[in-house]
C-alpha positions as CSV (number, residue, x, y, z in Angstrom):
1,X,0.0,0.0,0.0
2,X,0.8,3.3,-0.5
3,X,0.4,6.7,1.6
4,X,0.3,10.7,0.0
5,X,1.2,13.5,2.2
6,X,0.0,16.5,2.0
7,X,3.2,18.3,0.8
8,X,3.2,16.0,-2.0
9,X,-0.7,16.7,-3.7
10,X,0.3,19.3,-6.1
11,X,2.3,16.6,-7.7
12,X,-1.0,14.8,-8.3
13,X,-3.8,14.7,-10.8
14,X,-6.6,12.4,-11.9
15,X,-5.7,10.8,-15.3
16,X,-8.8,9.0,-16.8
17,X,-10.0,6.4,-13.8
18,X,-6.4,6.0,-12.1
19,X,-4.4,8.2,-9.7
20,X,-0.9,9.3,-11.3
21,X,2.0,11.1,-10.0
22,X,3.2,13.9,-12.6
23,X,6.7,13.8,-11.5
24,X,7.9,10.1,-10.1
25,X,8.2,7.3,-11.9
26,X,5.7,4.7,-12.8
27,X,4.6,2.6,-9.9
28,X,2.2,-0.1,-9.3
29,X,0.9,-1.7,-6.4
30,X,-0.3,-5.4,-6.7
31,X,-2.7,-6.8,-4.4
32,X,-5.1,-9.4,-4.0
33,X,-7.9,-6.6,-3.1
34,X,-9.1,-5.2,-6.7
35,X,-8.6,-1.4,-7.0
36,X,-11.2,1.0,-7.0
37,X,-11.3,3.7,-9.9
38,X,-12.4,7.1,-9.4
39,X,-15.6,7.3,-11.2
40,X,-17.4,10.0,-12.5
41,X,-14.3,11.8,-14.9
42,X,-14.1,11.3,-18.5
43,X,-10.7,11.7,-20.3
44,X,-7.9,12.8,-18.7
45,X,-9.0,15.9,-16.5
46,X,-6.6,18.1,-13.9
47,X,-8.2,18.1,-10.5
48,X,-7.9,20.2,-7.6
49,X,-4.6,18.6,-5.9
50,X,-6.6,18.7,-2.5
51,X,-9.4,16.1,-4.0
52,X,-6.5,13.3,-5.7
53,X,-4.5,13.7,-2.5
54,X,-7.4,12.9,-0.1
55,X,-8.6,10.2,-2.8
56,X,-5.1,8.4,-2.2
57,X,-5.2,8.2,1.1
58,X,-8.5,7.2,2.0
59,X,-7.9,4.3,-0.7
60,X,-4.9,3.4,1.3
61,X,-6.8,3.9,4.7
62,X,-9.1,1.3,3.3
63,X,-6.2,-1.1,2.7
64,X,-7.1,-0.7,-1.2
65,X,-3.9,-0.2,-3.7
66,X,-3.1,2.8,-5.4
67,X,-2.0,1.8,-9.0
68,X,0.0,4.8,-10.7
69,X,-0.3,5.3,-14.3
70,X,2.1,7.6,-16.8
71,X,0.7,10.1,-18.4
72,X,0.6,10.1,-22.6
73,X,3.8,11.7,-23.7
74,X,3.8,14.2,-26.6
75,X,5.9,12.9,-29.6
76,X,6.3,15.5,-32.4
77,X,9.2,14.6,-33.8
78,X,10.6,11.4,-35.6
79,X,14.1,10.0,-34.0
80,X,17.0,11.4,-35.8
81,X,17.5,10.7,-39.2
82,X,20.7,10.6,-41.2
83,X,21.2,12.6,-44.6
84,X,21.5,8.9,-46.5
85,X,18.6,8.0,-45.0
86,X,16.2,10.7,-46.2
87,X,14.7,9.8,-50.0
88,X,13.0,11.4,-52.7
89,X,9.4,10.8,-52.4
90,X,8.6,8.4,-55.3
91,X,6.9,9.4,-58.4
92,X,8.2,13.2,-57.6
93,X,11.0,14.6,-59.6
94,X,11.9,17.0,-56.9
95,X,11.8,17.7,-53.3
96,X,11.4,21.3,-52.7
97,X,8.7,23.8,-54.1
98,X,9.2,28.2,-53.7
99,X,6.8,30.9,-53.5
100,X,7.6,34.2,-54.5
101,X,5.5,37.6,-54.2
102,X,2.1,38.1,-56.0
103,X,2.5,38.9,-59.5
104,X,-0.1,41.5,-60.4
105,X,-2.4,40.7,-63.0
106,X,-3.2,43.1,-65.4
107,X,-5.9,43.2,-68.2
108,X,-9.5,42.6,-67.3
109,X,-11.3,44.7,-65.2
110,X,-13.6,43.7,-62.2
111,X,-16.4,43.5,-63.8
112,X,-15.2,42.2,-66.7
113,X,-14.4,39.1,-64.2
114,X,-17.9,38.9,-63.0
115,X,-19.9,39.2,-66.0
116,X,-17.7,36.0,-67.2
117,X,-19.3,33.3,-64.8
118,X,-22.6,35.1,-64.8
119,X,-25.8,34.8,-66.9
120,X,-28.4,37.5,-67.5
121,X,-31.6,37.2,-65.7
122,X,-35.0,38.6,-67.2
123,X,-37.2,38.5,-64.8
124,X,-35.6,38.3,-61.3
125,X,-37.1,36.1,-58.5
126,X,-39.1,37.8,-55.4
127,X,-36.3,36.7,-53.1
128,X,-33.6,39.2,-51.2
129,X,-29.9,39.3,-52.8
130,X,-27.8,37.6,-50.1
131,X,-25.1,39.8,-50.3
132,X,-26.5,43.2,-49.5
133,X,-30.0,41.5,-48.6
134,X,-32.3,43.9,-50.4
135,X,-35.0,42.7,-52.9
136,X,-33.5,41.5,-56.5
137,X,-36.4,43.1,-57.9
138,X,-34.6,46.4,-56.3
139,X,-31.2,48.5,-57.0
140,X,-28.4,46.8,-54.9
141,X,-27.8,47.8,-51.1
142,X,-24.3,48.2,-51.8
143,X,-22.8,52.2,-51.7
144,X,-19.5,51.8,-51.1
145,X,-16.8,52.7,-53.8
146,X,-15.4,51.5,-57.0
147,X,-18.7,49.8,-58.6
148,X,-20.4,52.1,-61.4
149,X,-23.4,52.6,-62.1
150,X,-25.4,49.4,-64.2
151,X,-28.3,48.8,-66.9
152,X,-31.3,47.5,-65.0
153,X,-30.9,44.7,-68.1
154,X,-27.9,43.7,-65.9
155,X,-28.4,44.6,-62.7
156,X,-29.0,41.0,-61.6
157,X,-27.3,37.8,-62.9
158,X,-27.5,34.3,-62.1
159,X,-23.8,32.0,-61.4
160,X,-23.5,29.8,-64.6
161,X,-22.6,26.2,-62.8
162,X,-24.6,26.9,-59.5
163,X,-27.3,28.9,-60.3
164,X,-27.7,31.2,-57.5
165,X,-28.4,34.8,-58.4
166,X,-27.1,38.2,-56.7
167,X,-27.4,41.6,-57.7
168,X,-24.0,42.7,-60.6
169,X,-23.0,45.1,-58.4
170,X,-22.8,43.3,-55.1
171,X,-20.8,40.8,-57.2
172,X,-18.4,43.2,-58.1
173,X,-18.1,44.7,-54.4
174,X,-17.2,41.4,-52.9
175,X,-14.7,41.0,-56.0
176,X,-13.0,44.0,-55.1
177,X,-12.4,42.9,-51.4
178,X,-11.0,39.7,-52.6
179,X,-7.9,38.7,-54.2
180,X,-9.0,40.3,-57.3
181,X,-7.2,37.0,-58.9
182,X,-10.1,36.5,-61.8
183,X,-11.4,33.8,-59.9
184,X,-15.1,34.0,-57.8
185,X,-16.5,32.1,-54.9
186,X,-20.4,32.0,-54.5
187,X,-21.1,33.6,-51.1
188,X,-23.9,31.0,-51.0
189,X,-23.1,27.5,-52.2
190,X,-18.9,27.7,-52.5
191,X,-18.7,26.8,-56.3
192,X,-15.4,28.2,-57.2
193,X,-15.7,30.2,-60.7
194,X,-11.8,30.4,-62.1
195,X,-8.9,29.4,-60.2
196,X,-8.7,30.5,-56.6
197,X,-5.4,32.1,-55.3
198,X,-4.3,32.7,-51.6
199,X,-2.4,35.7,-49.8
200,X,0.2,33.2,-48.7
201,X,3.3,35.1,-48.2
202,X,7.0,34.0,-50.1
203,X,8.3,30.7,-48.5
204,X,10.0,27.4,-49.0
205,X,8.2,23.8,-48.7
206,X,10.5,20.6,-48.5
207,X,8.9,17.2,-48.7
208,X,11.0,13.5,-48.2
209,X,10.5,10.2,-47.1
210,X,12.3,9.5,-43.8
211,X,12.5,5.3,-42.6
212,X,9.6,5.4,-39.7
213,X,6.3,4.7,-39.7
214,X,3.5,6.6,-38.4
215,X,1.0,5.4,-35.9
216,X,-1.8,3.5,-37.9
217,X,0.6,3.1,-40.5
218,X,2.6,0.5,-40.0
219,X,3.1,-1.0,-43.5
220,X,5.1,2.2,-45.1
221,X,7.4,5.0,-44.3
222,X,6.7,8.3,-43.5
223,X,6.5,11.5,-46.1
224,X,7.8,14.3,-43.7
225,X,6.8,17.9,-45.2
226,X,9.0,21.2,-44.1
227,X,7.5,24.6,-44.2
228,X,9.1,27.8,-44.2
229,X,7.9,31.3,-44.1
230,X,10.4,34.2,-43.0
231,X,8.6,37.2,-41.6
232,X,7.9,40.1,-43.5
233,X,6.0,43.3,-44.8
234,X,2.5,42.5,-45.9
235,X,1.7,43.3,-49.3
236,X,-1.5,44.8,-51.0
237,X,-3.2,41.4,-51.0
238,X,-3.2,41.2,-47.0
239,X,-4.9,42.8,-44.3
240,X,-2.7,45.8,-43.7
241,X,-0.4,46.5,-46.3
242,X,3.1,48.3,-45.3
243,X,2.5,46.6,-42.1
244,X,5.4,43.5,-40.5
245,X,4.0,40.7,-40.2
246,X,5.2,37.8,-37.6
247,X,6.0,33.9,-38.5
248,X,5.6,31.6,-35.4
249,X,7.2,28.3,-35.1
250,X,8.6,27.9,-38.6
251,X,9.8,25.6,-39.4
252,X,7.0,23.8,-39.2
253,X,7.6,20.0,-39.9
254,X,4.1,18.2,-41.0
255,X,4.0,14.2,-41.8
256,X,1.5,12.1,-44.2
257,X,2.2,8.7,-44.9
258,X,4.3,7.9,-47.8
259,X,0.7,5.3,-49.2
260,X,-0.3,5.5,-52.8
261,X,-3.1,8.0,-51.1
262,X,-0.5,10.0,-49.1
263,X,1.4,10.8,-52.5
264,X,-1.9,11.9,-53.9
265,X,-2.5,13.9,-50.5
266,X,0.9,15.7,-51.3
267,X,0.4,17.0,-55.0
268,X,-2.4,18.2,-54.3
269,X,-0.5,20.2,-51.5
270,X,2.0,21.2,-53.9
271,X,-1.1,22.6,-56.0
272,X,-2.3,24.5,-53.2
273,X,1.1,25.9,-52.2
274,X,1.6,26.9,-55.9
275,X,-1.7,29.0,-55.5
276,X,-0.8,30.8,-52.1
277,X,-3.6,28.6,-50.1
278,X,-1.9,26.9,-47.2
279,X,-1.4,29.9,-45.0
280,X,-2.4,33.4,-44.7
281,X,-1.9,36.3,-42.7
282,X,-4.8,37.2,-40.0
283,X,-5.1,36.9,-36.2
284,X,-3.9,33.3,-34.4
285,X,-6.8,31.9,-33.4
286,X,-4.8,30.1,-30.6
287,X,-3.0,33.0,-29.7
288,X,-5.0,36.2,-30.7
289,X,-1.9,37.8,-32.5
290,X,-2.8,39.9,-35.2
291,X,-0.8,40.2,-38.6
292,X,0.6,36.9,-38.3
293,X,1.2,33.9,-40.4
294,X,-1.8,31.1,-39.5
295,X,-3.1,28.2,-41.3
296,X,-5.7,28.2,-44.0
297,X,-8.2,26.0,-43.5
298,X,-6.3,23.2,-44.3
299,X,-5.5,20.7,-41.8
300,X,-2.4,18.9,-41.2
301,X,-0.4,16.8,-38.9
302,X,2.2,17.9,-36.6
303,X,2.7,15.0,-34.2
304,X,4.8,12.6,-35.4
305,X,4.3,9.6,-32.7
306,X,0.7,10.5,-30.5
307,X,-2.1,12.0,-31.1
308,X,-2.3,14.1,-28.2
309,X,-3.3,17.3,-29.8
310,X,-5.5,16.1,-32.6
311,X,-2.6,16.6,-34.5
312,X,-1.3,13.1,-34.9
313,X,-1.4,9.9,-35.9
314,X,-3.5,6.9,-35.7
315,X,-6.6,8.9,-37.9
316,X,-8.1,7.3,-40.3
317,X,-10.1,9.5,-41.5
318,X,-7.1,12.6,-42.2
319,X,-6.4,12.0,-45.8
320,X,-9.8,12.3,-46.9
321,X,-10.7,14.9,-44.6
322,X,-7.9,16.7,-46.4
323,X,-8.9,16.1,-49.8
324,X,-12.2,17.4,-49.1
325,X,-10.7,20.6,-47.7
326,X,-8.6,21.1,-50.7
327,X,-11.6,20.7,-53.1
328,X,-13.3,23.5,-50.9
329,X,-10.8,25.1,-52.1
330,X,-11.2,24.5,-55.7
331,X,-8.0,22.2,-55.6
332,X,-9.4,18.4,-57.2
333,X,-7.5,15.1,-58.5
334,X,-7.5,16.9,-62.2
335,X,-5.2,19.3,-60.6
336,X,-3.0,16.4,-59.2
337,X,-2.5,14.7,-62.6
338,X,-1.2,18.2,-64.2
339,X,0.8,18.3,-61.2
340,X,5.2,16.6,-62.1
């Protein structure tokens, strides 16, 4: 049996149904009595160290064992691997990928753009414009800059593949405070109309195979991806241009397994990269720093061994979870094929 003092509880915390001590090593008690469990807590939950103290010792005043349990450790990196060891990921003729700066597109105007993926409507429906949610029937809500004036022949228009209808000038507003990259996004359904670029600032993305095998994954080696993104001076594309912007924890090292599906998972991540979609610059939503480099809605995993975060391995369900996110974001297997 074993005894806790009270000088000892704020070493001590409920982990799931057993009693562990944070800082000794693992310990357990064997006994003919069966142990009891602390009921009642799901997961693994800090206490107060008052409640697993006294919890300890009446089990032992009762002549019942304590049985000690580790704690999950975090594992986000692979052991060390040699240079020799690291390979080309197979079926890729390279292992690194570059971003540079926006290029500015010149030539067609805004509304140019919208009247490409737009059809004329007639007679429009009794139904509000989702955008500026005024009547279609009506002149748009919108009275903000840099959208003239329109023909009430085309004041509304209807998206050609999805069919949803806004008022032209509400089209063009939303445009504006976009990329302004000659691609559209239906503020209603998501169809992407063009090819949809990010704000992603310049960086470097690596990608190898290293000899270790993720959780779930037994039967392959690992793809390990590499991001980098120096800080830098946002440009007209980002929330406030002139303005430094921060890069935390780059470089960030990201791991997929090196599967037939894994490969596919990574061109299409080269796609995305190419098109500036994999980060951004906002506000951390773990952090609340503003003008900062953050992820774009496109998951991926940074624990190597555990899952601890969410952001490991066993899950079986990642790589098409990820493949759904890219075509949210326009990115499909066509654009995998076209990708060397």
């Amino acid at each position: 049996m074993t005894s806790i003092s009270l000088s000892s509880l704020s070493r001590w915390k409920l982990h799931g149904l057993a009693l562990i001590n944070t800082q000794q090593p693992v310990c357990v008690f064997c006994c003919s009595v069966p142990t009891v469990p602390v009921k009642n807590l799901n997961g693994s939950s800090p206490v107060h160290p008052a409640l697993a103290g006294i919890t300890g010792i009446l089990m032992s005043a009762a002549a019942l064992p304590v049985c000690l349990t580790r704690p999950p450790k975090l594992v986000l990196h692979p052991p060390p691997v040699s240079k020799s060891d690291i390979k080309p990921v197979p079926g890729f003729g390279h292992c690194c990928r570059k971003t540079t700066k926006k290029q500015v597109r010149k030539g067609k105007t805004p509304e140019e753009v919208v009247k490409k993926y737009l059809q004329k409507v007639k007679s429009p429906p009794e139904e509000d414009c989702t955008i500026c949610m005024e009547p279609l029937g009506g002149p748009s809500g919108y009275k903000g800059p840099g959208v003239g004036p329109v023909s009430r022949a085309e004041s509304v228009g209807r998206l050609a593949q999805c069919g949803h209808q806004y008022h032209f000038q509400c089209l063009v507003a939303m445009y504006n405070n976009g990329n302004k990259d000659g691609s559209l996004q239906c503020p209603t359904c998501k169809t992407i109309y063009g090819v949809k670029t990010g704000n992603q600032p310049a960086g470097k993305m690596e990608y190898h195979v290293i000899p270790h095998s993720l959780p779930g994954h037994p039967d392959c080696k690992t793809i390990r991806i590499i991001y980098n993104i120096p800080p830098g001076i946002q440009g007209l594309e980002h929330p406030n241009p002139g303005k430094p912007f921060t890069a935390r924890g780059f470089p960030r090292h990201c791991y997929l397994p090196d599967s037939d599906k894994g490969r596919k998972v990574l061109r299409l991540l080269l796609v995305a990269w190419d098109r500036r979609l994999i980060f951004s610059v906002g506000t951390s939503s773990t952090t609340g720093e503003s003008d900062t480099v953050i992820w774009n809605e496109v998951h991926h995993k940074t624990e190597f061994g555990s899952n601890l975060t969410g952001h490991g391995f066993p899950d079986p369900g990642h790589l098409d979870n990820v493949l759904e996110e890219l075509r949210a974001q326009g990115i499909t297997e066509d654009d995998g094929l076209m990708e060397k």
